[in-house]
N, C-alpha and C positions, 0 to 999 in steps of 0.2 A: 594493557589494562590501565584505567586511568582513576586513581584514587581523588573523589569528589569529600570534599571535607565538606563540604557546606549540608551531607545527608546526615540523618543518624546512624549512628554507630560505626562513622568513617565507611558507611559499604563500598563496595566497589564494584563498579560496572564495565561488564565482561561485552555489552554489544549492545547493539537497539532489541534487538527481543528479549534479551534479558531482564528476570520479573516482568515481563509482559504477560497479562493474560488471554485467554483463549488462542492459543499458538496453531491448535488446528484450523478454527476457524479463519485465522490470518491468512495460512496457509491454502486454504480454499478457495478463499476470496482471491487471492491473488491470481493464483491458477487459471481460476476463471476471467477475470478481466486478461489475464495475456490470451487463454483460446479466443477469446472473443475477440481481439486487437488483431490475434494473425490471423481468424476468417476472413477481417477485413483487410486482411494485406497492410495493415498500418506498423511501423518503427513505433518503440517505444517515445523517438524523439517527435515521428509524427503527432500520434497520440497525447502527448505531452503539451504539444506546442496548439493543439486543438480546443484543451481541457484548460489551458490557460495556467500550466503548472510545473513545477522543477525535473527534467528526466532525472534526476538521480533518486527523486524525492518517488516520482513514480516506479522506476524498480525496485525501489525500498517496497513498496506496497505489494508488486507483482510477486518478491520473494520472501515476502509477509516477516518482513523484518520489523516493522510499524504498524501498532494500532493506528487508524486513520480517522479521520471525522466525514459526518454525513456531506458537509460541503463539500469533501474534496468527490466523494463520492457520487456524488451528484453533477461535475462540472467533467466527473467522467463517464460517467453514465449515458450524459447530453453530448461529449463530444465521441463517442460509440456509437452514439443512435437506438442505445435502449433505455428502456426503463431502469429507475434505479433497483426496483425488486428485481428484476430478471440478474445483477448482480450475484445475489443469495440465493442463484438456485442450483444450490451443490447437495 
């Protein structure tokens, strides 16, 4: 655990998904971008390095330990070869 002074009320932050919200939906989302990574036979590092983006920062996503922004979603989407909606279809 690592005590952040600089929050209110000294909190303390237990991991990246902690107080994060929608944990299912994180969780979905991840999901699905790994089924769809190993249809295509692609490594996370493949995929990674397609998308133009950190592996580590990418399994962070796949095991929805991080809210993620549409950018990043999008430079993964295009390096998949799908739509960024067909993401969200859980």
């Amino acid at each position: 655990m690592v005590k952040c002074g600089n929050l209110q009320d000294n909190k303390v932050m237990r991991g990246y998904a902690q107080d994060n919200p929608f944990p299912r939906e994180r969780k979905l989302l991840g999901e699905k971008i790994k089924s769809i990574r190993e249809k295509k036979k692609l490594t996370q590092e493949d995929l990674a390095d397609k998308a133009g983006i950190d592996v580590s920062y990418l399994a962070k996503i796949e095991n929805g330990y991080v809210n993620t922004t549409i950018r990043y979603l999008i430079k993964i989407s295009r390096a998949l070869g799908v739509k960024a909606k067909d993401l969200f279809e859980f």
